[in-house]
C-alpha positions as CSV (number, residue, x, y, z in Angstrom):
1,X,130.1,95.4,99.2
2,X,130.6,97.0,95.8
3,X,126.8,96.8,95.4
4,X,126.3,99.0,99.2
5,X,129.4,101.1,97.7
6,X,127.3,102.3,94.6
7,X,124.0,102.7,96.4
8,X,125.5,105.3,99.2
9,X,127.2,107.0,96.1
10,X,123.8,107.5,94.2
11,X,122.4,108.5,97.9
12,X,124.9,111.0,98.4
13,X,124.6,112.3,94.8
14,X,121.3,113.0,95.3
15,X,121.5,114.4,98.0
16,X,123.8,117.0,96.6
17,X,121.2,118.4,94.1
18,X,119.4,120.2,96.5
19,X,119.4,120.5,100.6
20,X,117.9,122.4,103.1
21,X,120.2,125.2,104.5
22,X,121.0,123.4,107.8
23,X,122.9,121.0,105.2
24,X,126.7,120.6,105.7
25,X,129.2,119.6,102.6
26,X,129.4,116.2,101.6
27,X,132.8,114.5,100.7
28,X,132.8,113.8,97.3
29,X,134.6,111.1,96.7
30,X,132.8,107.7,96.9
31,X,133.1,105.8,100.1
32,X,132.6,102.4,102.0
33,X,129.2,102.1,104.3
34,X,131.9,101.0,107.1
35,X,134.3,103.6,106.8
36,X,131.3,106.8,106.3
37,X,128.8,106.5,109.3
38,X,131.4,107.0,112.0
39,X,131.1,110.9,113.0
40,X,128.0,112.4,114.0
41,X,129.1,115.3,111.0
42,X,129.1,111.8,108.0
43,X,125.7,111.0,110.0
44,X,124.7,114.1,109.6
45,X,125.1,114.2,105.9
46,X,123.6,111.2,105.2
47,X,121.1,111.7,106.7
48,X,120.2,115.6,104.7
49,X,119.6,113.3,101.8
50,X,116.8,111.9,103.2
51,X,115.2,115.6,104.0
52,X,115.7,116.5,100.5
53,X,113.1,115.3,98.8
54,X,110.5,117.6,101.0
55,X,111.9,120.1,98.5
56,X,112.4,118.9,95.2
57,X,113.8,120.8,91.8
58,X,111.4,119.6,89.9
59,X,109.0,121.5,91.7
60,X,106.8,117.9,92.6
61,X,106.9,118.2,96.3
62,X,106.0,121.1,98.3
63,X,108.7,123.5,95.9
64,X,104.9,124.3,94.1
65,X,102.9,120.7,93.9
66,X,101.9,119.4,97.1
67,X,102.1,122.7,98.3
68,X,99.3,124.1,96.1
69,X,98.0,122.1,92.7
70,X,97.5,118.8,95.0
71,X,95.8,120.4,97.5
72,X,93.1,122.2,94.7
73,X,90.9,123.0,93.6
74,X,88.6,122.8,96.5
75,X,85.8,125.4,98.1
76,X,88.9,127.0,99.4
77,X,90.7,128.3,96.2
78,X,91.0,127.2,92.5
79,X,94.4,128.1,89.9
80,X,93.1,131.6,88.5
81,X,91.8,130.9,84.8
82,X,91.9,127.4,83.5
83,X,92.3,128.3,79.7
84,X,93.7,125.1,77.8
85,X,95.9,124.1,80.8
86,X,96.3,120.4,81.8
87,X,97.2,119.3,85.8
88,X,95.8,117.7,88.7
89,X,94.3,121.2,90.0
90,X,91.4,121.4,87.2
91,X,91.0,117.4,87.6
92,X,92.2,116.8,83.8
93,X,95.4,115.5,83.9
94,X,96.1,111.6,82.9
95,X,98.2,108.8,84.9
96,X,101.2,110.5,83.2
97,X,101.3,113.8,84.0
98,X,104.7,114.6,85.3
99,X,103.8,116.3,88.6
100,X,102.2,112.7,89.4
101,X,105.0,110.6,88.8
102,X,107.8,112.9,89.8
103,X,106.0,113.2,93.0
104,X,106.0,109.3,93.6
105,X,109.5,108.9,92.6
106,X,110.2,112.0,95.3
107,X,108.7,110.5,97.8
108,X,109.9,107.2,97.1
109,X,113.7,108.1,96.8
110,X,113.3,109.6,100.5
111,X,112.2,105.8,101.7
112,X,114.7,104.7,99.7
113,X,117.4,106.9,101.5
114,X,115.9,106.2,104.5
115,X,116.1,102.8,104.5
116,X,119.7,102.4,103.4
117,X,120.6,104.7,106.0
118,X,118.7,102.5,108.6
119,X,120.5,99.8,107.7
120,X,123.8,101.5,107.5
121,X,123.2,102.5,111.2
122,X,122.6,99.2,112.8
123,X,126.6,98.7,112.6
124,X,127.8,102.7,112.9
125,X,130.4,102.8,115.4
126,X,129.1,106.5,115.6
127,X,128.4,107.6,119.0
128,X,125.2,105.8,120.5
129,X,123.8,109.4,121.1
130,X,124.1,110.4,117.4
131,X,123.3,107.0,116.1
132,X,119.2,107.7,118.0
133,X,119.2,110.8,116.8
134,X,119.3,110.4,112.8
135,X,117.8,107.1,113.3
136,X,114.8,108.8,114.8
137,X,114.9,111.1,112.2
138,X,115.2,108.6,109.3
139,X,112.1,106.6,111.0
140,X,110.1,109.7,111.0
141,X,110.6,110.6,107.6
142,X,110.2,107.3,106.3
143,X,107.1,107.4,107.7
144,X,106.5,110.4,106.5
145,X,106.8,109.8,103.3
146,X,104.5,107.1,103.1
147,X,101.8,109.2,104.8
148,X,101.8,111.6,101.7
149,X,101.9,108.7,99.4
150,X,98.7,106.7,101.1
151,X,97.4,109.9,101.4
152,X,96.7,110.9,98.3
153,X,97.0,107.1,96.3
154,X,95.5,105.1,98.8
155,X,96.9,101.3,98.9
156,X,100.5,101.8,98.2
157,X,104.1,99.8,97.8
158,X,105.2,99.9,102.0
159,X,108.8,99.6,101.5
160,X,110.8,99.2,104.3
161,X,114.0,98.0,103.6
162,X,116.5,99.3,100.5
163,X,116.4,98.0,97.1
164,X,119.2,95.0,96.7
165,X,118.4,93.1,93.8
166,X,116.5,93.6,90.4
167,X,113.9,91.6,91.2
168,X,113.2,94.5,94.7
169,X,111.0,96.6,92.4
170,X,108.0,94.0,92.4
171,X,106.2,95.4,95.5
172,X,102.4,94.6,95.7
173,X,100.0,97.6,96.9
174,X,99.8,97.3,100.8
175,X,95.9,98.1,102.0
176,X,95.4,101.4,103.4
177,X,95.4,100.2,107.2
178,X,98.7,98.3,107.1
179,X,99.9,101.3,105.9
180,X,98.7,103.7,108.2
181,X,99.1,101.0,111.5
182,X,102.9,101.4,110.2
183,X,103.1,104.6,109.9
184,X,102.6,105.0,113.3
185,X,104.6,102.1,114.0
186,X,107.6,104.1,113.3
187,X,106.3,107.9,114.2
188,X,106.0,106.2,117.6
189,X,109.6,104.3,117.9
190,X,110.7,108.1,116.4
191,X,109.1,110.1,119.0
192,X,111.3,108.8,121.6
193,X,114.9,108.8,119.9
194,X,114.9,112.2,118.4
195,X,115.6,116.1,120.2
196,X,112.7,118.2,121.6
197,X,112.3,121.3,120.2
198,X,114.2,123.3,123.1
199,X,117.2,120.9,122.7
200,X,117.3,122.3,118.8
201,X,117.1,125.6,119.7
202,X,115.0,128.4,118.6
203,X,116.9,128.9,114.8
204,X,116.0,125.0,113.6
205,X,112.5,124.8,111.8
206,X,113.6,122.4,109.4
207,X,114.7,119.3,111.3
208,X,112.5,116.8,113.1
209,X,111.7,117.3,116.9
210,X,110.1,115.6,119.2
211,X,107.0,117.7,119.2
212,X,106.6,118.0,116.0
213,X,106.7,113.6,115.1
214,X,103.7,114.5,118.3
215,X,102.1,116.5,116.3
216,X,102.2,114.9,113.1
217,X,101.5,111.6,114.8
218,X,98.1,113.1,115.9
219,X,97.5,114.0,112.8
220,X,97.8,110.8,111.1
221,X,95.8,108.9,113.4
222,X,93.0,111.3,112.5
223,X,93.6,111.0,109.4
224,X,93.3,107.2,109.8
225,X,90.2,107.3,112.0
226,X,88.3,109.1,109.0
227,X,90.2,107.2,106.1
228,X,89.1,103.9,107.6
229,X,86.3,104.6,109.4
230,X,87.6,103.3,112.9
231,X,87.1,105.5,116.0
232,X,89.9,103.5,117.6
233,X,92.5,105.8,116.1
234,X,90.7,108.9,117.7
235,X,92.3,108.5,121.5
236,X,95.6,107.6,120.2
237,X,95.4,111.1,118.0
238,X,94.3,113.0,121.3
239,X,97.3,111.9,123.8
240,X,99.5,112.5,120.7
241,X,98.4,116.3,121.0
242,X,98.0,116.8,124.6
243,X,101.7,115.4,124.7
244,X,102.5,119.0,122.3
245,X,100.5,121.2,124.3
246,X,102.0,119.9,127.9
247,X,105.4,120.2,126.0
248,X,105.1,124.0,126.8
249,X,107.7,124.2,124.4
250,X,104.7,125.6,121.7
251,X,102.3,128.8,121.4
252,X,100.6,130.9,118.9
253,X,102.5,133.6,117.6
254,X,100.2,136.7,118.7
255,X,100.4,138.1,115.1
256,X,99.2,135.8,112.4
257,X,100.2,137.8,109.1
258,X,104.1,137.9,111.1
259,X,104.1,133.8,110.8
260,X,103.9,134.1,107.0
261,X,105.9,137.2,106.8
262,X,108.7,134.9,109.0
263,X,108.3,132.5,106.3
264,X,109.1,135.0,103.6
265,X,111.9,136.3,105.7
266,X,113.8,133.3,106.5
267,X,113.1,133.7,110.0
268,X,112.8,130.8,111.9
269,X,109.7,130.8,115.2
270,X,109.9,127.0,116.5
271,X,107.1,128.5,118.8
272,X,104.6,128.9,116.5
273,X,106.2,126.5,113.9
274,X,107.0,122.9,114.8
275,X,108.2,122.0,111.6
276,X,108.9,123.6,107.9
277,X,110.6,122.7,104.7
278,X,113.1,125.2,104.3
279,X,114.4,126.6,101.3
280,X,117.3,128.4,99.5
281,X,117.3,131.6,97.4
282,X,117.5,130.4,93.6
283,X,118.3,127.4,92.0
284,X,122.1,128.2,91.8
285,X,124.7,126.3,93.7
286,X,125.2,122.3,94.8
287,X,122.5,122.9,97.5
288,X,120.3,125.0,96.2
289,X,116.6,123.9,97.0
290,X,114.2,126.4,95.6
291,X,110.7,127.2,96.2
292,X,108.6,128.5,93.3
293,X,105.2,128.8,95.5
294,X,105.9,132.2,96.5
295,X,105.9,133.7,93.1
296,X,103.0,131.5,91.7
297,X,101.1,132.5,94.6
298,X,100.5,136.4,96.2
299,X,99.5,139.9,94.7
300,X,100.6,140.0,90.8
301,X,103.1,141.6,90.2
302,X,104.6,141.8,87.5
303,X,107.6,144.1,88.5
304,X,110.5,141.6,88.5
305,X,112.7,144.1,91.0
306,X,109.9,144.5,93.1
307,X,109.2,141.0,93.6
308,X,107.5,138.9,91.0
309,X,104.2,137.0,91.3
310,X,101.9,135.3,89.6
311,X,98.7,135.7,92.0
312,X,97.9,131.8,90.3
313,X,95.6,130.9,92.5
314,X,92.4,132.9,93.8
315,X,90.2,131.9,96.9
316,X,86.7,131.7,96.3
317,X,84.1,134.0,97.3
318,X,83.0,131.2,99.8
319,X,86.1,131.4,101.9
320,X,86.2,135.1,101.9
321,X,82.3,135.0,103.1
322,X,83.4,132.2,106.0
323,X,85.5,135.2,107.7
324,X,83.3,137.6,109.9
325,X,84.0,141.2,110.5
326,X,87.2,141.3,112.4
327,X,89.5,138.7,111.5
328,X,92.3,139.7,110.7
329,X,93.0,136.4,108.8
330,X,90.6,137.5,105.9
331,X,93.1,140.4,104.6
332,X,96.2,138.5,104.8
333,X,94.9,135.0,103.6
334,X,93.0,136.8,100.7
335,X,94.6,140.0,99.2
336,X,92.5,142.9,99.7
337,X,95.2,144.9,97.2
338,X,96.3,145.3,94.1
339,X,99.1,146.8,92.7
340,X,98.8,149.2,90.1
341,X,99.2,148.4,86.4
342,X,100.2,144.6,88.1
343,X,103.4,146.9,89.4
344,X,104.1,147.0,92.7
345,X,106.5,149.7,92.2
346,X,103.2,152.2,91.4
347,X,101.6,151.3,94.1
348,X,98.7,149.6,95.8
349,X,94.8,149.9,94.9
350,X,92.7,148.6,97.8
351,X,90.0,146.2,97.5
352,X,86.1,147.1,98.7
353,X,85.9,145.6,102.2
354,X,82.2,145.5,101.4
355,X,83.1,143.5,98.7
356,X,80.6,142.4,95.9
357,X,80.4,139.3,94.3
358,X,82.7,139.9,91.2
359,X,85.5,141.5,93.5
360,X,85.2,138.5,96.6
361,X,85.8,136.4,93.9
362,X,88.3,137.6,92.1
363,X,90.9,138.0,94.8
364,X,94.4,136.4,94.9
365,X,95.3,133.8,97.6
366,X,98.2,135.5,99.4
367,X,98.8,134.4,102.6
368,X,102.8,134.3,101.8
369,X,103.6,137.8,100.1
370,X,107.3,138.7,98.2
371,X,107.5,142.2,99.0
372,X,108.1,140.9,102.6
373,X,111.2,139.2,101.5
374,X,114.5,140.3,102.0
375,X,116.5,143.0,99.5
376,X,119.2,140.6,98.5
377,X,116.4,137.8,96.7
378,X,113.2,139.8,96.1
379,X,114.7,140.5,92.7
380,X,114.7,136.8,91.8
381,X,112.1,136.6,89.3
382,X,110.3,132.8,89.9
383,X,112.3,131.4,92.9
384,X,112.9,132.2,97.0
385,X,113.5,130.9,100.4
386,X,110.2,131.2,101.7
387,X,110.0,128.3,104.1
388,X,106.4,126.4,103.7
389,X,105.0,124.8,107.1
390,X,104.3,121.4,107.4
391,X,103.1,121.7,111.2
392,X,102.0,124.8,112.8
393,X,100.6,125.1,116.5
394,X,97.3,126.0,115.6
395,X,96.7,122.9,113.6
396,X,97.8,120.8,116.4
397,X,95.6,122.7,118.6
398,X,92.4,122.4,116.0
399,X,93.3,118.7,115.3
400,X,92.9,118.0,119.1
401,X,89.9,119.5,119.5
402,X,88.9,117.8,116.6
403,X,89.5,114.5,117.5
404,X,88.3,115.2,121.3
405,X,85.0,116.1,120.0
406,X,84.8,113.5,118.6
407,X,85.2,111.1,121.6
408,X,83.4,113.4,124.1
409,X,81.2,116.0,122.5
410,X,82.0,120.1,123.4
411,X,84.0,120.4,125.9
412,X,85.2,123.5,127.8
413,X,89.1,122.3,127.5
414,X,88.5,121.2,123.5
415,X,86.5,124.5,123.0
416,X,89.4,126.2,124.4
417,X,91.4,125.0,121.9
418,X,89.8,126.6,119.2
419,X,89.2,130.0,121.4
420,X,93.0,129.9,121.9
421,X,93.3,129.7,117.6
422,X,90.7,132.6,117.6
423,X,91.4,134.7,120.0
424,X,95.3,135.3,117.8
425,X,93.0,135.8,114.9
426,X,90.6,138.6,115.9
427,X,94.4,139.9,118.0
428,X,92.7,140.3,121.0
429,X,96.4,140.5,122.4
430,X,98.1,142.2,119.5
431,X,95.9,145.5,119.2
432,X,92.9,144.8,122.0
433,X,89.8,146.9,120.4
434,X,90.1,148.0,117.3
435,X,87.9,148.9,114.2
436,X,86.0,146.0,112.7
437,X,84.1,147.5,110.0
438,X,82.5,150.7,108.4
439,X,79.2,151.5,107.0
440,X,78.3,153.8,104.6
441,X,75.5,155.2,105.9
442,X,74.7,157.9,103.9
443,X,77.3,157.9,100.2
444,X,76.9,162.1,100.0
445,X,75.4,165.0,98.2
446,X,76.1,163.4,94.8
447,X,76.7,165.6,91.8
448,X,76.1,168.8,93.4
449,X,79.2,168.6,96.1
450,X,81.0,165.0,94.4
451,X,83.3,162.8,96.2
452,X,86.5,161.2,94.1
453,X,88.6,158.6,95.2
454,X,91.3,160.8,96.0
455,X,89.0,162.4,99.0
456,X,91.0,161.3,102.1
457,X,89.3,159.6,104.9
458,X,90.3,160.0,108.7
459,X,89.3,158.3,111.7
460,X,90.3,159.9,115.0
461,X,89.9,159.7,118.6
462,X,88.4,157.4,120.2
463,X,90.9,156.6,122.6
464,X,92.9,154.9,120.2
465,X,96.8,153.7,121.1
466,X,96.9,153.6,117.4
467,X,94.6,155.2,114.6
468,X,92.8,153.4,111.9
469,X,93.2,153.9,108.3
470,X,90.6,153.7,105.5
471,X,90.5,154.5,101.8
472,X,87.8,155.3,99.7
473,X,87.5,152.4,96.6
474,X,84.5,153.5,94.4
475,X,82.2,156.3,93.6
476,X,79.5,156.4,91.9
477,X,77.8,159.8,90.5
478,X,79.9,161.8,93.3
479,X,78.7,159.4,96.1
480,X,80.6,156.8,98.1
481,X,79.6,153.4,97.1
482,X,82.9,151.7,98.5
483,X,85.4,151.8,101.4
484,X,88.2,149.7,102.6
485,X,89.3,149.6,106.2
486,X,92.8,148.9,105.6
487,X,93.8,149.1,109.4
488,X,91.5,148.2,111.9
489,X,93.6,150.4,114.5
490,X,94.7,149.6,118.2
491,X,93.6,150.3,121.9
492,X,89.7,151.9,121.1
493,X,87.9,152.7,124.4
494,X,85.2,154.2,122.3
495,X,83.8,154.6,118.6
496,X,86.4,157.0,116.6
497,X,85.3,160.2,114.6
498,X,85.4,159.8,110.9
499,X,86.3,163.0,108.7
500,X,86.2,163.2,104.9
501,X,88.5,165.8,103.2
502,X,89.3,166.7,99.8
503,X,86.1,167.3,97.9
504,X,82.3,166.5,98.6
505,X,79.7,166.7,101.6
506,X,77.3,165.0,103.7
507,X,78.7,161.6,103.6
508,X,78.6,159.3,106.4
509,X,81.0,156.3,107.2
510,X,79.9,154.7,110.8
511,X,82.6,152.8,112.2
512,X,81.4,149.7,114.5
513,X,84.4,149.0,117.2
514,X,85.4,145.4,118.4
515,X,83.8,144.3,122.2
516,X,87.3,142.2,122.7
517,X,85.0,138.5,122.8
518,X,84.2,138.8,118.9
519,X,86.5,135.6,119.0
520,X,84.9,133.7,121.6
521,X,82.6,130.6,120.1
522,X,78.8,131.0,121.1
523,X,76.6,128.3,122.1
524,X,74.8,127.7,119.2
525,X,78.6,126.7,117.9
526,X,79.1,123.9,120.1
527,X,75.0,122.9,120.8
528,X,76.1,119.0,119.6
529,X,79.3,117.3,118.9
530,X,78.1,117.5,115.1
531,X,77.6,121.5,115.4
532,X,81.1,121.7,117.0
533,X,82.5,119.8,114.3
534,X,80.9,121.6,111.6
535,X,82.3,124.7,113.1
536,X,86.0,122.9,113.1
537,X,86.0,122.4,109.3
538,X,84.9,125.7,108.3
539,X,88.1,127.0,111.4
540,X,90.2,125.0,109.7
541,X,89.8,126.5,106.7
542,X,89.8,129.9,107.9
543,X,93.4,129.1,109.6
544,X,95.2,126.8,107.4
545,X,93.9,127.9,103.9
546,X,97.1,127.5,101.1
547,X,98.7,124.9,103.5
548,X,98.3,121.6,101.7
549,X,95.3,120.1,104.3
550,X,91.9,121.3,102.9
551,X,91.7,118.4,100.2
552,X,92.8,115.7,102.4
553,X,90.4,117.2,105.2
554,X,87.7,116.8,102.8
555,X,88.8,113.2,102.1
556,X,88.6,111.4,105.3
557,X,85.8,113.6,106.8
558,X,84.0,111.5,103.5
559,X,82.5,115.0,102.1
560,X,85.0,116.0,98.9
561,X,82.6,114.9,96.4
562,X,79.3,116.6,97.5
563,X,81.3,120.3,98.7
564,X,82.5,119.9,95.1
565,X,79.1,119.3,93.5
566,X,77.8,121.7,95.2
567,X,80.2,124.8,94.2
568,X,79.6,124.1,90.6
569,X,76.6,126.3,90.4
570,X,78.0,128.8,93.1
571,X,81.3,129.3,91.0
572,X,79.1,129.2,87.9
573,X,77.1,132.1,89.4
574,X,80.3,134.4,91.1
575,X,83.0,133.7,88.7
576,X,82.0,131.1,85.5
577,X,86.3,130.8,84.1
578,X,87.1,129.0,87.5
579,X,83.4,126.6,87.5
580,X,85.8,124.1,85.2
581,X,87.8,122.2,87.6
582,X,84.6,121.6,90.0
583,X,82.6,120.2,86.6
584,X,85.4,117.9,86.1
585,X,85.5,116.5,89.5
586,X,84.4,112.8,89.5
587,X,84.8,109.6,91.6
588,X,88.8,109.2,90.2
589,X,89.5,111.9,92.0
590,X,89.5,110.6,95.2
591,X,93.3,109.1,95.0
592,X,95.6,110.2,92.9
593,X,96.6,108.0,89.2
594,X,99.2,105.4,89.8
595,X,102.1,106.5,87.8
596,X,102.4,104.7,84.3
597,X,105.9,104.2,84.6
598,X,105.5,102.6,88.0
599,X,102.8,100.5,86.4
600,X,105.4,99.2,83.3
601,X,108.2,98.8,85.8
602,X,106.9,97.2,88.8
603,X,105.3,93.3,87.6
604,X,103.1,93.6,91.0
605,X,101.2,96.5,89.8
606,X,100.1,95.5,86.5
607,X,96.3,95.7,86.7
608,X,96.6,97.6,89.9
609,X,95.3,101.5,88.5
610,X,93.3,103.1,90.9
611,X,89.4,103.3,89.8
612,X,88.5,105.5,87.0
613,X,92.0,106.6,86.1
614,X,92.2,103.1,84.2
C-alpha cells in the first residue's frame, strides 16, 4: 500500500506542473488509492495528469517539438537558416539530444499515468457512469501515446500495466504490428465508454470524444496499412470515418484562416475541431502549460508588445507553387507580409503575389499568427494559449477518402470528400466570386510618367458585395513589375474596374474573377486510383501544412527518402542556406534514435538502437 501511496503522489505531482485549462485543483496532501477515486471531481483530477503530457514544459511535446522540429524538415517547410544549430529538424542531432529523450520520457509518463489510473479504477466505488468515462479516456490516451511513440521509433516498449517493482523497467521492443493491433485494441474498447462531442458541449476541445477516438482510430489504421504494408487495416480505417461523418456532430468551418485565428484566440469550434491540446498564457502558475509554437512560428516580429515571433520556420517555394490561383489557403498558410523593420507596430509590407523564386522561398510559415491573440497575452514575449489541433474535420474527411481510394478507386462519395475540403478553401460559401488574380498587362509609361509604390490601386464595380484590395510591391524604372492582391473581394457578377492613382500612366492590371467551380476536382484528377491518390498527398499538404502529419505521411506512403533527395537540388537552386537539412537526410532518419538513457537504464534494450543512429 505504501508503494500505490507514493506512485499516486508522484502522479499527482506531476500532474500539477502543467494542465490544460479544463483542469480543476488537486488536493495536495498525499492520499490512499482507496480513499481518492471515489467522486467523479478526484476522477477527474486524476485523470488531467494523464492529459498533461500533450503539453509539456519542456517544450518536447507539441508545446514546440512534435508540433514543428519532428514533423521537419520536409518539402513542406524547413527551420529558416540552419547556421551551426543542432536538432532533429536539419537531421544532425545524436541519440542524446534532449528533445529526443524528453519526448520519450513525456510520452511515456502519460502510459505510466494511465495505467495506474486504470488500475486504480477497477475498484473505484465512483459512480459506474464516471468510472467509463475517465476509463475511456485513460484507454484512449494510452493508446495514444504509444501511436506517437511507434510512430516516429518504430518497435517500442508496449507498456500496459504501471511500474511495481525495480526490475518493471526491462521491457523488450514490441514489433511494430503488436503495437499498432493494440493500439486499436484499446481506441476501440475507448470509442464506446467515453461522451460524444454534443454530450461535451460546444466550449470542450481539449478532452476526448467519441468522434474524435473515430477519427483518430481511422487514422491509425491508415497509418498501419502503409507502415506494414497490409491492406487489411484499410476497411477498418474507412468505417472508422464514415462513423464521424454520420455523427453529424462535425463540419468545416466555412472560413479557414478563422480556425487558426480560433486557435490563437482561445476559442473553442468542436465543429471544425474534434480535438486540440490546449494551452495556458505563460509559464506562471501551478497549471500553467505553455505553448512556444506560436512565437517560433508566424510573421517576425520583433516588437515584444505587438506580439513577438520568430517566423523559424519558412515553407518552401514547392508548397507555395502546389496552391493555384484562388486558394485562399496559400496567404494564410504562407505569409504574404512582412512587417516593417521586423515591427509590427510600423506596419505591414506585402509580399508579390506573382512571386519570384527568391521571395516564394523566402516566406514564413504562418498559418497561426500572434497579432490575432487577445490584448491581455500578446505582450508575452515567447509563450501563449494558442491551442494546436490534433484532429481537425478536414483531415478526417481526406483520410477517408484516402483510404476509400484505396479499396475502390475514385469514387463520386470519396471525391466528395475532398470537394467538401476544397470547396471551404477556394470560400465558395464565405465570399462566392471573388478576385483570383491580377496581371500586369502592360507596367506603364516608365520614366517619362513613373509609378512608385505609394501609387494607390483600386478595383471597383463589378457587382461586388465587397471590394477587392491590391497594393502595388515593386517598380522598376517607373513601371509596375509587382502587385499583391491582398483581398480577393466578395459577391463579383462581373470583372471589376481597376484604377491607378497617385503618380504614373498607362499601366494595366487585368483582374481574372473566380467561376465559383475553381474548387471542384477535374477528371484528369481522379483518371486512376493512383492519380487520385497522388492528388490526396499533394491536398493534404495544401490543408494540414504546420500540423505535425506531413513527415509521418511521407513515412508510411514509403516515399520520405526520394521527395527528400529530390529537393536537394531544388532548394539548392531557390534558397541554398535551407539545402542543409535535405543533404543530411539518410536511411537513420526513418525512426527516430532510441534515447541513450533508455538504452543504459533498461537491460532489454541494450543492443536494441535503431539502424544508423548506432
Amino acid at each position: 500500500m505504501k508503494k500505490q501511496v507514493i506512485i499516486l503522489s508522484i502522479i499527482l505531482s506531476f500532474g500539477l506542473t502543467g494542465c490544460e485549462k479544463f483542469l480543476t485543483e488537486l488536493p495536495q496532501d498525499t492520499v490512499a488509492p482507496e480513499t481518492f477515486f471515489k467522486t467523479k471531481e478526484q476522477l477527474t483530477a486524476a485523470l488531467m495528469p494523464v492529459y498533461s503530457p500533450l503539453g509539456s514544459a519542456d517544450e518536447s511535446t507539441y508545446s514546440r517539438f512534435l508540433s514543428l522540429e519532428a514533423n521537419s524538415a520536409t518539402d513542406e517547410y524547413s527551420a529558416r537558416s540552419a547556421g551551426t544549430a543542432i536538432n532533429a529538424g536539419l537531421y544532425n542531432a545524436s541519440a542524446s539530444y534532449a528533445n529526443f529523450t524528453n519526448c520519450w520520457n513525456n510520452l511515456y509518463l502519460g502510459i505510466e499515468r494511465a495505467n495506474f489510473l486504470l488500475e486504480q479504477l477497477e475498484t473505484s466505488p465512483a459512480p459506474a457512469a464516471d468510472v467509463k468515462q475517465v476509463k475511456g479516456e485513460a484507454l484512449f490516451l494510452r493508446a495514444y501515446y504509444h501511436f506517437i511513440l511507434v510512430s516516429y521509433w518504430g518497435d517500442i516498449p508496449l507498456k500496459l500495466t504501471s511500474t511495481k517493482k525495480a526490475s518493471d523497467v526491462s521491457r523488450a521492443r514490441t514489433p511494430v504490428k503488436e503495437v499498432y493491433d493494440q493500439i486499436i485494441k484499446d481506441m476501440t474498447e475507448a470509442e464506446g465508454l467515453v461522451k460524444t462531442s454534443t454530450e461535451w458541449g460546444v466550449n470542450i476541445t481539449g478532452r476526448v470524444s467519441k468522434t474524435a477516438v473515430e477519427g483518430i482510430l481511422s487514422r491509425v489504421c491508415l497509418h498501419a496499412a502503409g507502415r506494414l504494408n497490409d491492406e487489411s487495416y484499410l476497411p477498418v480505417a474507412v468505417s472508422w470515418g464514415k462513423k464521424v461523418v454520420a455523427s453529424n456532430e462535425h463540419r468545416l468551418n466555412p472560413d479557414y484562416k478563422q480556425v487558426f485565428i480560433n486557435h490563437s484566440q482561445d476559442v473553442n469550434d468542436n465543429k471544425e475541431n474534434l480535438w486540440e491540446v490546449e494551452f495556458m498564457r505563460d509559464a506562471t502558475g501551478v497549471y500553467g502549460e505553455f505553448e512556444r509554437f506560436g512565437s517560433t512560428i508566424g510573421v517576425q516580429n520583433n516588437d515584444v508588445p505587438t506580439g513577438f515571433a520568430q517566423a523559424g520556420y519558412f515553407a518552401t517555394g514547392t508548397l507555395y507553387d502546389s496552391y493555384a490561383d484562388g486558394d485562399l489557403r496559400r496567404d494564410w498558410t504562407i505569409a504574404n507580409y512582412a512587417f516593417v523593420g521586423t515591427d509590427a507596430s510600423r506596419g505591414k509590407t506585402y509580399l508579390n503575389t506573382t512571386a519570384t523564386a527568391s521571395t516564394r522561398w523566402r516566406r514564413p510559415l504562418a498559418k497561426w499568427r500572434r497579432e490575432f491573440q487577445k490584448a491581455d497575452v500578446i505582450g508575452i514575449k515567447n509563450f501563449g494559449p494558442t491551442n494546436y489541433p490534433l484532429l481537425r474535420y478536414s483531415d478526417v474527411l481526406l483520410t477517408l477518402a484516402e483510404a476509400d481510394n484505396a479499396i475502390n478507386g475514385p469514387t463520386t462519395e470519396n471525391i466528395d470528400y475532398v470537394n467538401q475540403v476544397r470547396r471551404r478553401a477556394y470560400g465558395v460559401d464565405l465570399v462566392g466570386r471573388n478576385v483570383i488574380k491580377l496581371t500586369i498587362t502592360n507596367g506603364g509609361a516608365g520614366t517619362s510618367s513613373p509609378y512608385t509604390l505609394a501609387s494607390v490601386v483600386t478595383i471597383s464595380g463589378g457587382g461586388a458585395a465587397k471590394d477587392a484590395k491590391a497594393v502595388i510591391t515593386a517598380v522598376s524604372s517607373g513601371r509596375i513589375t509587382g502587385i499583391a492582391l491582398i483581398d480577393g473581394g466578395a459577391g463579383y457578377t462581373s470583372n471589376p474596374t481597376i484604377t491607378i492613382a497617385g503618380g504614373g500612366s498607362g499601366a494595366v492590371i487585368t483582374p481574372t474573377v473566380s467561376n465559383g467551380t475553381e474548387y471542384q476536382l477535374i477528371a484528369a484528377n481522379y483518371s486512376s486510383e493512383d492519380e487520385f491518390h497522388k492528388f490526396i498527398m499533394k491536398e493534404r499538404s495544401r490543408e494540414l501544412t504546420g500540423e505535425g502529419h506531413h513527415k509521418l505521411d511521407l513515412f508510411r506512403w514509403g516515399n520520405f527518402l526520394t521527395t527528400m533527395q529530390a529537393m536537394i537540388p531544388i532548394v539548392t537552386t531557390n534558397f541554398s542556406a535551407m539545402a542543409v537539412a535535405y543533404r543530411n537526410v539518410t536511411a537513420r532518419d526513418l525512426t527516430f534514435p532510441i534515447p541513450i538513457s533508455e538504452m543504459e537504464l533498461n537491460p532489454a534494450m541494450k543492443g536494441k538502437q535503431n539502424p544508423g543512429w548506432e
